[in-house]
C-alpha positions in Angstrom: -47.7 -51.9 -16.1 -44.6 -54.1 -16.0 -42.3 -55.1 -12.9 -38.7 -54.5 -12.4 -37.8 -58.4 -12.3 -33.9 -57.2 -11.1 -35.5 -55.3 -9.1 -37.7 -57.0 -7.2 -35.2 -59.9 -6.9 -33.4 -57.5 -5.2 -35.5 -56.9 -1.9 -37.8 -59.8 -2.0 -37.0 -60.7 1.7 -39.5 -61.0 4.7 -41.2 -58.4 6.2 -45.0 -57.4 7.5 -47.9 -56.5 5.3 -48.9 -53.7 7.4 -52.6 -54.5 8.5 -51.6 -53.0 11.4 -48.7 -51.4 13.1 -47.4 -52.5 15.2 -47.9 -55.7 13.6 -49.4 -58.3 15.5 -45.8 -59.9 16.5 -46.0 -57.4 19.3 -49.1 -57.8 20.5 -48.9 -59.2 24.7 -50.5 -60.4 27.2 -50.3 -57.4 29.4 -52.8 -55.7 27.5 -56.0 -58.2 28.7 -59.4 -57.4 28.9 -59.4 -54.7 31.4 -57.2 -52.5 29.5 -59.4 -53.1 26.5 -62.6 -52.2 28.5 -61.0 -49.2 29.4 -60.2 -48.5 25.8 -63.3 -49.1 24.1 -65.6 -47.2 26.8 -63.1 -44.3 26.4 -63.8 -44.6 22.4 -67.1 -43.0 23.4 -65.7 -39.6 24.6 -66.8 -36.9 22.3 -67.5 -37.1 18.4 -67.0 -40.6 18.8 -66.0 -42.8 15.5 -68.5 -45.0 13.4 -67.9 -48.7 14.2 -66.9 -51.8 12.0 -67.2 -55.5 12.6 -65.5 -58.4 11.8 -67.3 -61.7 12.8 -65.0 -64.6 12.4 -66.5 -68.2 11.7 -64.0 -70.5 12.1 -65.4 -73.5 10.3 -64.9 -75.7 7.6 -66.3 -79.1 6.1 -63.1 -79.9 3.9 -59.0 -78.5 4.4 -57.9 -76.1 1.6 -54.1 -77.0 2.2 -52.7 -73.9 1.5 -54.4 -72.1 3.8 -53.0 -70.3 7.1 -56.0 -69.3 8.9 -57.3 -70.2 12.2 -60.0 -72.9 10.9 -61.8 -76.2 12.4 -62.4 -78.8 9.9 -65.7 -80.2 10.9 -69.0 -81.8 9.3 -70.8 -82.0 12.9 -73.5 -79.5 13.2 -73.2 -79.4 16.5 -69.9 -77.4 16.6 -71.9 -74.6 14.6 -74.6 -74.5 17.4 -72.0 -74.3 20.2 -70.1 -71.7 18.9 -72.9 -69.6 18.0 -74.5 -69.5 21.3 -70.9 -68.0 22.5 -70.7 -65.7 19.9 -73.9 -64.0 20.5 -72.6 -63.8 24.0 -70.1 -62.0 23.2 -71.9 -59.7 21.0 -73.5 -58.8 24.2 -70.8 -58.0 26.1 -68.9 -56.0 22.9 -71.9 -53.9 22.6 -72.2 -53.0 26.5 -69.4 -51.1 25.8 -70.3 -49.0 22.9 -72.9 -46.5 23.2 -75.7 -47.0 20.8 -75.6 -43.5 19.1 -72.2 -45.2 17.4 -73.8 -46.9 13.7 -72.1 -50.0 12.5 -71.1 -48.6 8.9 -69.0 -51.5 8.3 -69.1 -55.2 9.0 -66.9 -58.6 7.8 -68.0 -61.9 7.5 -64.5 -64.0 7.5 -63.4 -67.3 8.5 -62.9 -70.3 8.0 -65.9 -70.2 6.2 -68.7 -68.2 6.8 -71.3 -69.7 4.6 -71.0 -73.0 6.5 -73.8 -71.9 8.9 -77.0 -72.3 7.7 -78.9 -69.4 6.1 -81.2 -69.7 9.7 -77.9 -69.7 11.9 -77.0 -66.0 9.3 -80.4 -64.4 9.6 -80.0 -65.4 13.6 -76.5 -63.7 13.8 -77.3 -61.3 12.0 -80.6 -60.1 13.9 -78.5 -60.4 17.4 -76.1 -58.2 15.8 -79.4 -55.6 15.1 -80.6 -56.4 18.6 -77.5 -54.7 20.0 -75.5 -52.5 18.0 -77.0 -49.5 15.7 -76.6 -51.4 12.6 -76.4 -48.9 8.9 -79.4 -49.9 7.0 -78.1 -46.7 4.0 -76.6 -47.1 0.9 -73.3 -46.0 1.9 -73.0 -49.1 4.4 -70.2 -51.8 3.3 -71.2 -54.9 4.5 -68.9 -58.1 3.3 -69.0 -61.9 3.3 -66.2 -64.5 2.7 -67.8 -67.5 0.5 -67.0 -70.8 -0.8 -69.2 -71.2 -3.7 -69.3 -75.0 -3.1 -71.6 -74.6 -0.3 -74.3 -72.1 -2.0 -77.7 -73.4 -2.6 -79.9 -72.0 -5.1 -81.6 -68.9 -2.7 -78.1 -68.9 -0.6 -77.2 -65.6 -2.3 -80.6 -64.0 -2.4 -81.2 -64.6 1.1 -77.8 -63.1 2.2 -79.0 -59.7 0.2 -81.5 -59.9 2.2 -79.8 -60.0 5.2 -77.9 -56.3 4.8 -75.0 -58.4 3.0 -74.1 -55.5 -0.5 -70.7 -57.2 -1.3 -69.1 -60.8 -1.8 -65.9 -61.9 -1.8 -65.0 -65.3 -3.6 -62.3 -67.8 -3.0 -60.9 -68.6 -6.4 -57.6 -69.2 -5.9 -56.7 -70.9 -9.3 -58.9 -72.8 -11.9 -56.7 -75.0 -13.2 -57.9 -78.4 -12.0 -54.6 -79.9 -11.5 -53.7 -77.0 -8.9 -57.2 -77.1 -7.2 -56.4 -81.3 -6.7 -53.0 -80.2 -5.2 -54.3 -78.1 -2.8 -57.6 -80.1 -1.9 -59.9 -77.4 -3.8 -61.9 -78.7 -6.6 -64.7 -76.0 -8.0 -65.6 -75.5 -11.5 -65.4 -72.2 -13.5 -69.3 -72.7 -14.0 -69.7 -72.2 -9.8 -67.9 -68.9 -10.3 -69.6 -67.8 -13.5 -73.2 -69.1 -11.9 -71.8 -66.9 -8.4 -71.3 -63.8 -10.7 -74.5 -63.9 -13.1 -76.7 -64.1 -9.8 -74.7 -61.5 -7.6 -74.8 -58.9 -10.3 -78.7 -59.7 -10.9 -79.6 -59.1 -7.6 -77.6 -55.9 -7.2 -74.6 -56.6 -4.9 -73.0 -53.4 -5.0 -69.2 -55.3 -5.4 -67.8 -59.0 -5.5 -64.1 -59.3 -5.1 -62.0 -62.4 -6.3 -59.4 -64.1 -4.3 -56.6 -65.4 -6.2 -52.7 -67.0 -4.8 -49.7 -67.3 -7.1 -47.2 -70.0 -6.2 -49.4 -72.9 -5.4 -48.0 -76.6 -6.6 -48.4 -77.2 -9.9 -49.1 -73.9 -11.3 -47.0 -72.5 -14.7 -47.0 -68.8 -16.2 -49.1 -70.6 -19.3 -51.7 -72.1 -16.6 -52.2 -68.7 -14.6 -52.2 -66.9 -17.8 -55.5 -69.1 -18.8 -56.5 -68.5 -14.7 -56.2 -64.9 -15.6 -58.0 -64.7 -18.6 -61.5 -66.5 -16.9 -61.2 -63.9 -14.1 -60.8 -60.8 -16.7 -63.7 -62.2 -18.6 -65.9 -62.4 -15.1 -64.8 -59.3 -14.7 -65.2 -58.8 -10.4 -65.1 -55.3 -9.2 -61.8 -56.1 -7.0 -59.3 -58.8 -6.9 -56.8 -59.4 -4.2 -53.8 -61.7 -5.9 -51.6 -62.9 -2.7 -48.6 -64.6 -2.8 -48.8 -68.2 -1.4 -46.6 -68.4 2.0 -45.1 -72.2 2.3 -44.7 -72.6 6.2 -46.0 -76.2 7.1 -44.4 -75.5 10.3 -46.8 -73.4 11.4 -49.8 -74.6 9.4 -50.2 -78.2 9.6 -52.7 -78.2 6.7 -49.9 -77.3 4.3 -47.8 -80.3 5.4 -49.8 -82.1 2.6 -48.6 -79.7 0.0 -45.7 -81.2 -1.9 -42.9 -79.0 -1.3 -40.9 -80.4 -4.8 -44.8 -79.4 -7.0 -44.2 -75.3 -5.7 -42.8 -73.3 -8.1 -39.3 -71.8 -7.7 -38.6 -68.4 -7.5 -38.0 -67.5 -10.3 -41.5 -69.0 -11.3 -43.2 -66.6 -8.4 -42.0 -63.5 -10.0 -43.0 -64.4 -13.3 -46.3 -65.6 -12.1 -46.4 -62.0 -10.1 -45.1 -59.6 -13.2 -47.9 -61.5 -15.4 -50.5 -61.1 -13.0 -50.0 -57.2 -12.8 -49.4 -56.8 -16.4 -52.5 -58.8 -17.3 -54.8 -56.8 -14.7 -54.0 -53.6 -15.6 -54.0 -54.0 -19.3 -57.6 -55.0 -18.6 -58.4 -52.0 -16.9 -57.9 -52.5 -13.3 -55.8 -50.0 -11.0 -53.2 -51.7 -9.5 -54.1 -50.6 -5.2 -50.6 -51.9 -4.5 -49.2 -55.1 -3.2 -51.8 -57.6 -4.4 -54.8 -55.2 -4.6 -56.3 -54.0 -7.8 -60.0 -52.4 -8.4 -61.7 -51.3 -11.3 -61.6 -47.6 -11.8 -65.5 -47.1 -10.6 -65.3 -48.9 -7.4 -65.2 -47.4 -4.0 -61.2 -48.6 -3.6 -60.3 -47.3 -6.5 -62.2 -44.2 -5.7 -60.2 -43.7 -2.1 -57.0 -44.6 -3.3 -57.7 -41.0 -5.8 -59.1 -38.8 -3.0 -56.8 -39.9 -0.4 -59.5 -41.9 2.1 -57.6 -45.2 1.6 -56.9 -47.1 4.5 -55.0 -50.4 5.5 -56.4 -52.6 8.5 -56.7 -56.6 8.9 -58.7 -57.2 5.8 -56.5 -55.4 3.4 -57.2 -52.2 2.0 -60.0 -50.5 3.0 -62.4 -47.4 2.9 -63.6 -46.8 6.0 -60.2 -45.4 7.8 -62.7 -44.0 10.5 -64.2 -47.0 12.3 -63.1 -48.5 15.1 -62.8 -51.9 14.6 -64.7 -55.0 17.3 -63.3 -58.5 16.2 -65.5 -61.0 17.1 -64.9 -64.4 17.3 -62.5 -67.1 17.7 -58.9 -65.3 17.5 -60.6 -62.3 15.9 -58.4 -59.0 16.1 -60.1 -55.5 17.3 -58.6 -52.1 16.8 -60.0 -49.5 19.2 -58.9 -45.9 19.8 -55.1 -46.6 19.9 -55.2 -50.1 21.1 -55.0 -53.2 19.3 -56.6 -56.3 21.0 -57.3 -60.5 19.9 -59.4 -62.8 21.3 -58.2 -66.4 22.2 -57.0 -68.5 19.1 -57.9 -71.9 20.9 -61.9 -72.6 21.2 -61.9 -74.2 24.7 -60.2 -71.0 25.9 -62.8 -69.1 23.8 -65.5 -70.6 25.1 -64.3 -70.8 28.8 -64.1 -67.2 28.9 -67.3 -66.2 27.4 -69.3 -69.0 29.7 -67.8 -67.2 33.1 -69.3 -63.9 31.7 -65.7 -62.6 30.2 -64.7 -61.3 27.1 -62.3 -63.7 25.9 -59.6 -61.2 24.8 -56.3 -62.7 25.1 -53.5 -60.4 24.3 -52.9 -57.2 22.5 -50.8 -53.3 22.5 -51.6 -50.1 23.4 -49.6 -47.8 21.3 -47.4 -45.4 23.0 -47.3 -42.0 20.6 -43.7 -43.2 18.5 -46.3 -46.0 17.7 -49.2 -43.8 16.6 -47.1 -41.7 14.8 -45.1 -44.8 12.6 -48.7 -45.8 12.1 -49.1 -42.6 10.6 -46.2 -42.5 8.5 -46.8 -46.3 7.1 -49.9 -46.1 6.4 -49.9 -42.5 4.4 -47.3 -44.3 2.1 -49.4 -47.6 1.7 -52.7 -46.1 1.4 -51.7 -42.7 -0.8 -48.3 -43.4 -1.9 -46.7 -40.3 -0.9 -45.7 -38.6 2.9 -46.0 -34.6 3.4 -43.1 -34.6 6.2 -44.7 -30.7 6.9 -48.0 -32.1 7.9 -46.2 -34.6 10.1 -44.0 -32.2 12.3 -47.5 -29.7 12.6 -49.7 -32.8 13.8 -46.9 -34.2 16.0 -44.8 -31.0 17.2 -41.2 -32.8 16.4 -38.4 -31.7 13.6 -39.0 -34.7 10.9 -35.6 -34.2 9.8 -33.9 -34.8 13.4 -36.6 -37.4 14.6 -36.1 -39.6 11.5 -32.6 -39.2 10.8 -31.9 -43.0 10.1 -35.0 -43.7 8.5 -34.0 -40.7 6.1 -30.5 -42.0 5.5 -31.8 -45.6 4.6 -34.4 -44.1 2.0 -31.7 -43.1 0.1 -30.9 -46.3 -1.4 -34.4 -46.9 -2.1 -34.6 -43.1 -4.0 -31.2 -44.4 -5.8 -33.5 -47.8 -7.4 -36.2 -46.0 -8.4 -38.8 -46.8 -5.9 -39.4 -43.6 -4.1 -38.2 -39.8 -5.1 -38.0 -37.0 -2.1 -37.6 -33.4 -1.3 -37.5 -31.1 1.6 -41.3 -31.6 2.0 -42.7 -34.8 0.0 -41.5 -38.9 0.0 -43.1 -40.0 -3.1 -43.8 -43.7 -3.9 -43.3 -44.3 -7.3 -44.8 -46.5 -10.2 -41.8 -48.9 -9.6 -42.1 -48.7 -6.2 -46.0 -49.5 -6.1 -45.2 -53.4 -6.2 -42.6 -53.4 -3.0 -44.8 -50.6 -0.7 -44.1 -53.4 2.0 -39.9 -52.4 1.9 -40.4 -49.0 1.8 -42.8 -49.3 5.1 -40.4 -51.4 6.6 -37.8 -48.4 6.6 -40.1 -46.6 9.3 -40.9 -49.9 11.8 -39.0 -49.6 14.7 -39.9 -53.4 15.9 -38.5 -54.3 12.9 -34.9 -54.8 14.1 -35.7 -56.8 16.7 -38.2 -59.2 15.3 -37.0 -62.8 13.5 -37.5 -61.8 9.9 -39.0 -65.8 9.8 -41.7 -64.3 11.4 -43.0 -62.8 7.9 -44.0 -63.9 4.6 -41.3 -63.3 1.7 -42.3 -59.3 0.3 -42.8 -61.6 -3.3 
């Protein structure tokens, strides 16, 4: 597959990646914990949902530069201890809320970095977890860890399959050793290959591969070699993101020469090559920087139409509610969205005078529920049966979207999407810039500071 370089120059401007609509931008503090109390208990009402976790662990021993993630930089053990005792607190008021009947299909290990507790602090967490939600224990279950290879020991990932853990995922980023200086992450292609010989031996069911494009330093010739060790590796997925320069926001990427980034131009080269190297080996481009091999489970719901978009990226459990745990961690129950403090002392304060520490959030109003519909039907399955629409939601899709109709238009006219009386079709073109076409059905979009985004590219 091979990009539309005019093309792409064309709308590569800011906008959301669509783990959630609306995106977090509009999330307030009207919507406290009360209002998400009342949510989650009413998630219970009827054939209730399957549940997911994410558990976020915000630490880290060393500053990857690039990244824009809520993270403490600590070597104290002491931090680990204190935030652990607040976390299982809060696991005990989450799963107050839930009734028990309600089986934890899915759960995420992100941070920071999760593997800088102990493998004691993991089996600890992990058996509070059991203590008070109905944990899945089958083979369908999907269970994910975040890990930094530099801090595995020899039984690390032996002991985490242990655990329940059946799928890693692997900050890469770049091998090129003169990138990895630049942005303050030195591992060695032998932690990766040693990472992948062991996961595959024990029988973790998938290990994905992190990868950024536009870091200092890095050429098309250099990626091209980065490109080639990770085809030879050969992990299941491989999410390839798009590095997003804001050092005023992220004070980490203040150390990043801004003069070592590669221009523009560079970026969409270093994007076009990373598609047209992936698929050429095999793997099936998800859309925007998501690619699978043909046999695993994404791959598989992007074909029958399960797909699903929430704050890890694609997905394939589109019927879980979600409980963030966690420093800042971000929940998605019923039609509510809610996230916990982002600072640790208001974290903490919360949780030690016996409340959740949920700090902001949205409850959707139906034009939400139904955009949510609409964006992620043409993220997740690449196409939008308007029929189906104006049966679920009772409205004339012709009159309701009008606008969004009219702007498509220009969009059908590139390429990107083709359309009739019944179907919006994404197109192979339009696969690499599903972002702009969701962007025609956000109605915050108007009204938010397009700064507020990462570029599209």
């Amino acid at each position: 597959m091979k990009l539309d370089a005019t093309l792409i120059r064309r709308y590569d401007g800011h906008g959301p990646r669509y783990t959630s609509y609306p995106t977090a931008v509009q999330f307030h503090t009207g919507f406290d914990e009360q209002s998400y109390r009342r949510v989650a208990l009413l998630s219970n009402a009827g054939t209730s949902r399957p549940l997911s976790i994410y558990v976020h662990v915000p630490f880290c021993e060393r500053p990857c530069f690039y990244c824009g993630c809520n993270k403490i930089i600590t070597r104290n053990p002491v931090h680990a201890e204190q935030y652990l005792q607040r976390l299982q607190r809060e696991i005990e008021l989450q799963s107050a809320l839930f009734e028990r009947r309600r089986n934890v299909r899915q759960m995420h290990f992100g941070g920071g970095t999760p593997t800088y507790l102990t493998l004691s602090q993991l089996a600890a967490l992990f058996s509070q977890l059991g203590r008070h939600f109905n944990i899945d224990r089958s083979e369908q279950r999907e269970f994910s860890i975040e890990i930094d290879p530099r801090t595995l020991g020899p039984s690390s990932l032996s002991e985490l399959f242990r655990l329940g853990f059946n799928r890693l995922s692997l900050g890469v980023q770049d091998f090129d050793p003169n990138v990895q200086r630049a942005v303050n992450r030195l591992q060695s292609i032998e932690q990766i290959d040693e990472c992948m010989v062991q996961a595959r031996a024990l029988g973790y069911r998938s290990v994905s591969f992190d990868l950024i494009y536009g870091l200092p330093l890095q050429t098309v010739a250099s990626f091209d070699e980065t490109l080639a060790t990770v085809v030879r590796m050969r992990p299941d997925r491989i999410a390839a993101y798009g590095y997003a320069h804001m050092p005023r926001l992220f004070k980490a990427q203040r150390a990043i020469r801004s003069d070592q980034l590669p221009d523009a131009e560079t970026r969409l080269q270093l994007l076009a090559l990373t598609v047209e190297r992936l698929t050429e080996a095999g793997y099936v481009y998800i859309g925007m920087d998501h690619f699978a091999l043909p046999d695993d489970d994404l791959a598989r719901a992007m074909r029958d139409g399960s797909l699903h978009r929430n704050f890890q990226g694609y997905s394939t459990h589109g019927d879980c509610d979600l409980i963030g745990l966690g420093v800042s961690a971000i929940g998605a129950v019923g039609n509510s969205y809610s996230q916990n403090r982002k600072d640790l002392s208001g974290y903490y304060a919360a949780l030690d005078q016996g409340r959740l520490p949920v700090d902001r959030g949205i409850a959707l109003s139906m034009d939400d529920v139904l955009r949510r519909e609409i964006i992620q039907r043409l993220m997740c399955q690449g196409e939008l049966r308007m029929r189906e629409i104006e049966n679920s939601y009772a409205l004339d899709f012709s009159e309701y979207f009008a606008h969004e109709l009219a702007a498509l238009n220009a969009l059908a006219s590139d390429g990107l999407i083709t359309s009739d009386p019944d179907v919006i079709r994404v197109t192979e073109r339009g696969r690499s810039l599903l972002r702009t076409i969701a962007m025609i059905f956000d109605a915050y979009l108007p009204r938010a500071a397009s700064t507020q985004f990462s570029k599209v590219i």
